[in-house]
N, CA and C of each residue as an Amber inpcrd file, in Angstrom:
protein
   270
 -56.5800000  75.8760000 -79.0610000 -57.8480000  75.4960000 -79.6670000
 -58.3660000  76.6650000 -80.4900000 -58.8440000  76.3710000 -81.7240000
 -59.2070000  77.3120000 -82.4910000 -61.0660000  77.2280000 -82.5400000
 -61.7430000  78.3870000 -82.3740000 -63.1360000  78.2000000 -82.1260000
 -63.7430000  79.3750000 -83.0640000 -65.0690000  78.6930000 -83.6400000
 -65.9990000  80.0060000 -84.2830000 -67.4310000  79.5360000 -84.5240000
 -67.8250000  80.7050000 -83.5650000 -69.4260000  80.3890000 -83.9750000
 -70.4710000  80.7960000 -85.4610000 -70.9600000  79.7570000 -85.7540000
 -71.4660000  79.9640000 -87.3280000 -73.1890000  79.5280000 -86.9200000
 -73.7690000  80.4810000 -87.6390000 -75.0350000  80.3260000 -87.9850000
 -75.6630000  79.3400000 -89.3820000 -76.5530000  78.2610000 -88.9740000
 -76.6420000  77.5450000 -89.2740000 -77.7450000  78.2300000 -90.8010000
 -77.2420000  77.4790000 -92.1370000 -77.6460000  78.5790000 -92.9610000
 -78.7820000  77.9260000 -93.8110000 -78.9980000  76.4360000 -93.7500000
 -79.8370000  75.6020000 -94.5920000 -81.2740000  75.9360000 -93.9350000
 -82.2670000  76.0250000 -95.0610000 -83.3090000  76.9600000 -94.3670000
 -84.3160000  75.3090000 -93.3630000 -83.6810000  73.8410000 -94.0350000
 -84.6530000  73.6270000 -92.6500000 -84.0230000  73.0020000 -91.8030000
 -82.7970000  73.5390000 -91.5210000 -82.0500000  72.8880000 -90.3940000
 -80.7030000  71.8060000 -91.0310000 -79.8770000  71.2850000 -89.8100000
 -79.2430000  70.6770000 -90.2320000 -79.8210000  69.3130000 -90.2230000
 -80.6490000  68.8070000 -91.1810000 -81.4540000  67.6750000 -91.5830000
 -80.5040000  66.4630000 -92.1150000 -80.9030000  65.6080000 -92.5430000
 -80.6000000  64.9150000 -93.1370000 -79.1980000  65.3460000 -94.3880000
 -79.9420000  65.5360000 -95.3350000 -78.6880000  66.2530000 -96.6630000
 -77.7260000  67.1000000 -96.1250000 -77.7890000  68.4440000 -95.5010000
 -76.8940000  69.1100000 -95.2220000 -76.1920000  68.8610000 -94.3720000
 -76.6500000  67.9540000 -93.4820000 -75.9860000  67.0780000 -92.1280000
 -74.8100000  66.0780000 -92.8400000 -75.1680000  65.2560000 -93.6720000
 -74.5430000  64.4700000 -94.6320000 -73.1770000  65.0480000 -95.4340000
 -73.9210000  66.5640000 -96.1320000 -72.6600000  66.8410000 -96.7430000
 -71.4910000  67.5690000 -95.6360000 -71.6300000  68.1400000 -94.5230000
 -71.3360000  68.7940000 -93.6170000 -70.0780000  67.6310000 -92.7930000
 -70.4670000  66.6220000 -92.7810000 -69.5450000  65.0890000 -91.6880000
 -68.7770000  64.9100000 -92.8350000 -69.0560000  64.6130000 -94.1420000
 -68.1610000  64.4170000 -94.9860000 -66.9500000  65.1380000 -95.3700000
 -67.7050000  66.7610000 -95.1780000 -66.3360000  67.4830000 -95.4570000
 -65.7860000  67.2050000 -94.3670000 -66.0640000  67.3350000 -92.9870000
 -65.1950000  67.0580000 -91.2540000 -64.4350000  65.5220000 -91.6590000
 -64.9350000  64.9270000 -92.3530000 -64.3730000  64.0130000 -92.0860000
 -62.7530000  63.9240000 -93.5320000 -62.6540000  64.9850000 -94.1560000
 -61.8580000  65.2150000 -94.7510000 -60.6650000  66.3360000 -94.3080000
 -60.8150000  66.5190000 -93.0210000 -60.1770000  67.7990000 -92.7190000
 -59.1500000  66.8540000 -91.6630000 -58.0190000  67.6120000 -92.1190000
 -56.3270000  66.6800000 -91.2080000 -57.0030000  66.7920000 -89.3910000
 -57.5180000  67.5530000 -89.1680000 -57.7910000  67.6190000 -87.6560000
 -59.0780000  67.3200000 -87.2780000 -59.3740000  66.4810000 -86.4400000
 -60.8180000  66.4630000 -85.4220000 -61.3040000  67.5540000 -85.0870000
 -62.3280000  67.7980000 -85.6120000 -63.6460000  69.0560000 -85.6250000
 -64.2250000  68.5410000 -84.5540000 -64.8470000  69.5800000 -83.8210000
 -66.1570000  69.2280000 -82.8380000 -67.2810000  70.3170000 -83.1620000
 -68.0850000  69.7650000 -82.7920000 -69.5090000  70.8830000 -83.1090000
 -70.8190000  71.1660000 -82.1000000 -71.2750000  71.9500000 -81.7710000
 -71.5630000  72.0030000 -80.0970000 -72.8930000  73.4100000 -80.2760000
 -73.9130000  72.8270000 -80.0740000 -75.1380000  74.0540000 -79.9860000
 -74.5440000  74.6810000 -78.7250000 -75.0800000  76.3270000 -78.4800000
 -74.0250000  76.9300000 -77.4980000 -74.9420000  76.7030000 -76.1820000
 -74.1780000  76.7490000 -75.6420000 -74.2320000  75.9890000 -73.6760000
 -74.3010000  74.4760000 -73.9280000 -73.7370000  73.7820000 -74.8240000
 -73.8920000  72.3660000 -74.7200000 -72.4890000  71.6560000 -75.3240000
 -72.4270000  70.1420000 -74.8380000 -71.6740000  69.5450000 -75.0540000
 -70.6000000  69.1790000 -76.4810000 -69.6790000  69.3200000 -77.0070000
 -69.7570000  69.1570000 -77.8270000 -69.3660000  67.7090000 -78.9600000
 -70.3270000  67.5180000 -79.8650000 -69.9610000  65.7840000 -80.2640000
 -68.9610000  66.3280000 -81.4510000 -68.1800000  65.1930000 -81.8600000
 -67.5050000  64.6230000 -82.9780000 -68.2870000  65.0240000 -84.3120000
 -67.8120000  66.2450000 -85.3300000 -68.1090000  66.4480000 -86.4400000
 -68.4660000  65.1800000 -87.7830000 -67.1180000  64.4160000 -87.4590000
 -67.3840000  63.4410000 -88.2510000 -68.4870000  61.9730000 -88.2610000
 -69.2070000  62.5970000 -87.3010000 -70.3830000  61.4460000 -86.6240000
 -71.4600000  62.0240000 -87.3290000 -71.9800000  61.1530000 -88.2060000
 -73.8170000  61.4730000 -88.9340000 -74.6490000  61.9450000 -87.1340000
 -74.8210000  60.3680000 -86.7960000 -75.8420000  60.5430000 -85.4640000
 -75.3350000  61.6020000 -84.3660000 -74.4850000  61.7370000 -84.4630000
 -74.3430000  62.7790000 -83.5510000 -74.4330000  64.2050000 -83.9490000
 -74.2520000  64.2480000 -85.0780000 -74.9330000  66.0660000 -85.4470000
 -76.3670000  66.1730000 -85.8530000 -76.5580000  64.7400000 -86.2640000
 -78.2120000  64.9530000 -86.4580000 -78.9450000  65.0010000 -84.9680000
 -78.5510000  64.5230000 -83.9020000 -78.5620000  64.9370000 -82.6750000
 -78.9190000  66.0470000 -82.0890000 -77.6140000  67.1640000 -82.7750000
 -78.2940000  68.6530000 -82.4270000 -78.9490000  69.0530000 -82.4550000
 -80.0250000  68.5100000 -83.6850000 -81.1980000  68.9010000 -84.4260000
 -81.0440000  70.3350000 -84.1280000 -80.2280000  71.1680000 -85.4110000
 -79.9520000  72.3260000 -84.9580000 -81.2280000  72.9180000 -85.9610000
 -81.3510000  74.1980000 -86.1210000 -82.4640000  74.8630000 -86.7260000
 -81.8440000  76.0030000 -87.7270000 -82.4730000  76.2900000 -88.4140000
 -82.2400000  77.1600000 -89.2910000 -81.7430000  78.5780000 -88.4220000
 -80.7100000  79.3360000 -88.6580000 -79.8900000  80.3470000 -88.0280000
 -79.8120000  79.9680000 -86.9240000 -79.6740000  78.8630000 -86.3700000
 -79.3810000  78.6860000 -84.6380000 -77.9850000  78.8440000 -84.6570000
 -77.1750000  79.1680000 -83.2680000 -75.4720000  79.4560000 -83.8090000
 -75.1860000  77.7910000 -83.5740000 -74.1870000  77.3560000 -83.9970000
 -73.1350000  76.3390000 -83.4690000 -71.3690000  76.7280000 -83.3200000
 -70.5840000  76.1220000 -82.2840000 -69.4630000  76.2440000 -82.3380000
 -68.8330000  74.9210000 -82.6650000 -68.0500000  75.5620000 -83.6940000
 -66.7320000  74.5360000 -84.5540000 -65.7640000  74.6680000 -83.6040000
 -64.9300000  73.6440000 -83.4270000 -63.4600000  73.7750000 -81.8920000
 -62.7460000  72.4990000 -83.0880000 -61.8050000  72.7960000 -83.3100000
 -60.1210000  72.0370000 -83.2710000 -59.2130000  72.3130000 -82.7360000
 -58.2170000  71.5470000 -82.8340000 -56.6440000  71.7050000 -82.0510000
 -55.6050000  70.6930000 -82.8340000 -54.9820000  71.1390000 -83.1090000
 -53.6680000  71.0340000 -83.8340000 -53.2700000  71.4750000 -84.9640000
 -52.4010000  71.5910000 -85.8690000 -51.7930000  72.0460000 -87.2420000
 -52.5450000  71.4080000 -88.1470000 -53.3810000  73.0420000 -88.7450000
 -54.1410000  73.1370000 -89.4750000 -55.6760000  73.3790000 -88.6620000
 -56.1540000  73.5950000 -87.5830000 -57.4670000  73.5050000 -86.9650000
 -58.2700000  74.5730000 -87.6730000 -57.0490000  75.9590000 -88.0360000
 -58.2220000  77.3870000 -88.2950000 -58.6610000  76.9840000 -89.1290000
 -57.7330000  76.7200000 -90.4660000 -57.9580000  76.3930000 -91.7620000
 -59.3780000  75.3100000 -91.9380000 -59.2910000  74.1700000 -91.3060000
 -60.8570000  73.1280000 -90.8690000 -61.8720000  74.0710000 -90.7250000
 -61.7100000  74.8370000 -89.5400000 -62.8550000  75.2310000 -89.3970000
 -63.3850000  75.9090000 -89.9190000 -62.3680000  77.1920000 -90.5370000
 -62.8180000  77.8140000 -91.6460000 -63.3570000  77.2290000 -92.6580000
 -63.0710000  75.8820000 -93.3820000 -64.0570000  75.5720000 -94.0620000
 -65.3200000  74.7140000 -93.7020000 -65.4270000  74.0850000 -92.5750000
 -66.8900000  73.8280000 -92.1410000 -67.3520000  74.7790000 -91.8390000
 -66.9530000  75.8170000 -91.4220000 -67.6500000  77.3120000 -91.4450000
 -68.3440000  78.1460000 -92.5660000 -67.7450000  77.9280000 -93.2300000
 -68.0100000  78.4650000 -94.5890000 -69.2870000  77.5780000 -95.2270000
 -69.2980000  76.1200000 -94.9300000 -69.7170000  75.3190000 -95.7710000
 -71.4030000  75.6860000 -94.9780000 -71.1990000  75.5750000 -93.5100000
 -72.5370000  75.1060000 -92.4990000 -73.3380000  76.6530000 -92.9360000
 -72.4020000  77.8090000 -93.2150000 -73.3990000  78.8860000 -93.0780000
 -74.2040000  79.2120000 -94.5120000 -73.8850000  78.2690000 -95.7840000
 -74.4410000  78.3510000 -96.8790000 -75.8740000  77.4520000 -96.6630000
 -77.2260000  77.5290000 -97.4540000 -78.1250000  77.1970000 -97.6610000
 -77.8590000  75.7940000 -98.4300000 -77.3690000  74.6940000 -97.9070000
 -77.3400000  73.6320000 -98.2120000 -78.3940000  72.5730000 -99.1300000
 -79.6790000  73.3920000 -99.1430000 -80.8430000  72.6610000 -99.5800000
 -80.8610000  73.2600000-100.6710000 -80.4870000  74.2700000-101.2520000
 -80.0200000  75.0890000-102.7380000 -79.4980000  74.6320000-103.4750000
 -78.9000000  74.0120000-103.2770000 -77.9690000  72.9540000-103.9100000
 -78.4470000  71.1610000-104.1550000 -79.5130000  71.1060000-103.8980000
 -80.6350000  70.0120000-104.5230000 -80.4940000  69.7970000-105.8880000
């Protein structure tokens, strides 16, 4: 299992829009992403309701987890993507 915690970078959380563009990329990546506020369960990346769920907050951490060929590469880019200011891009 490949894991990395990323700080959440959109200044008002993972809302609506950045939540949106965030499942879309997971849901383009060869492997099942999971995404998990830390000490908690973690749901299915490619689920809207379930990351809007987290109702995560602006710099709160989250952990990205895959497993199989190709997982770093995924996460590295939902990593990359979750820690940019998503609402900048309006």
């Amino acid at each position: 299992m490949y894991q990395r915690t990323v700080s959440v970078g959109s200044r008002s959380g993972l809302h609506a829009r950045p939540a949106s563009l965030f499942v879309q990329a997971a849901a383009r990546q060869p492997v099942k992403v999971s995404v998990a506020r830390d000490g908690h369960d973690p749901v299915d990346a490619r689920s809207m309701l379930s990351v809007l769920a987290l109702a995560a907050q602006h710099g709160e951490a989250l952990v990205l987890s895959a497993v199989g060929a190709g997982a770093p590469e995924a996460v590295e880019e939902l990593a990359t993507l979750l820690a940019q200011d998503l609402d900048a891009k309006a």
